[in-house]
N, C-alpha and C positions, 0 to 999 in steps of 0.2 A: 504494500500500500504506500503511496508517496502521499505528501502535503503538498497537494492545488497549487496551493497559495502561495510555497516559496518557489513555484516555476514561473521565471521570467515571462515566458509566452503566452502564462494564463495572465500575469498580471498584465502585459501588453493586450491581453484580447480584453480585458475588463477595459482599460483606458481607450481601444477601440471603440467598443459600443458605447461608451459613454458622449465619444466625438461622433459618432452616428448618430447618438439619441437628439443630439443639437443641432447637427447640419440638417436632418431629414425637417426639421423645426423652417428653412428655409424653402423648402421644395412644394410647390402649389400643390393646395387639398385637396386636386382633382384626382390625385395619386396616393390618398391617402388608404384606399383600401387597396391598391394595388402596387404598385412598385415598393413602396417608402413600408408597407407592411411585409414585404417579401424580405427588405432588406433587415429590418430588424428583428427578425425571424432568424435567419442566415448568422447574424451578427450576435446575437445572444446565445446562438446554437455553437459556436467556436468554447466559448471559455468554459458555459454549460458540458459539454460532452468531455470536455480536457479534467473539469469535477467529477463529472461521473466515471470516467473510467482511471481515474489514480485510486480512487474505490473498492474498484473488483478486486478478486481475487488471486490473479494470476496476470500475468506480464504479456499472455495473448489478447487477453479480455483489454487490456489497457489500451495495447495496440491498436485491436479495433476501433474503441473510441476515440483515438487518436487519428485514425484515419479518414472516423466521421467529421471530426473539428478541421480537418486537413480540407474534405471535401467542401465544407460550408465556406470557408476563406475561399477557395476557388470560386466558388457561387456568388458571395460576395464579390470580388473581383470585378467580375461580369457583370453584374449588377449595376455597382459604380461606372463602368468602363460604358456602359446603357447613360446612367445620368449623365454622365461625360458627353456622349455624342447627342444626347435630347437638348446638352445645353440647360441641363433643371438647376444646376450649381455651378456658380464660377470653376473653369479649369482649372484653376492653382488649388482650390479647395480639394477639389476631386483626386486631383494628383497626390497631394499630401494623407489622402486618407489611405489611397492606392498602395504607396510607398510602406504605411503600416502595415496592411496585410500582407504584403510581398516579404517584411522582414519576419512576421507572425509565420507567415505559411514556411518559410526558411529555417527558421525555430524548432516549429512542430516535426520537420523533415528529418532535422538532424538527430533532433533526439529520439523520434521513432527508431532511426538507422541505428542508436545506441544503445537502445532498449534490447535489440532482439540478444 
């Protein structure tokens, strides 16, 4: 069993959602059930699944929720890379939230690689 909370890449995915809970704050309420709730779906789903699986019981079990939180950064990604080209948030915003999950999803990669 690990502690969540002293891994970096969860703490980094908590500081994520939290910069997503604020910018989606900017993005028109015509997207409020759809884009802007996918993304924060996606983006709670990263540091969520990183708790749940230091939990389990065994170091496969970890893994796979490591690979679910891996998945959802991906998702996010795309998601953002969508607002990016709809133009729903300034480019420089977008980039910078980008650049966090790019070092999160690099995070999660390596330490899965060091788990096994």
């Amino acid at each position: 069993m690990h502690n969540f909370e002293k891994l970096l890449f969860w703490q980094k995915s908590i500081v994520l959602a939290k910069n997503i809970y604020i910018v989606c704050q900017e993005i028109n309420n015509d997207e409020k059930y759809g884009l802007i709730s996918q993304i924060k779906r996606c983006t709670v789903s990263i540091p969520s699944n990183i708790a749940e699986g230091s939990g389990r019981n065994s170091t496969k079990e970890f893994n796979h929720f490591l690979a679910i939180a891996l998945g959802s950064a991906f998702e996010l990604q795309t998601q953002l890379i969508l607002v990016r080209e709809l133009y729903l948030l300034p480019e420089e915003m977008v980039n910078t939230l980008l650049n966090e999950v790019s070092e999160i999803q690099k995070m999660i990669y390596s330490f899965k690689n060091n788990l096994k």
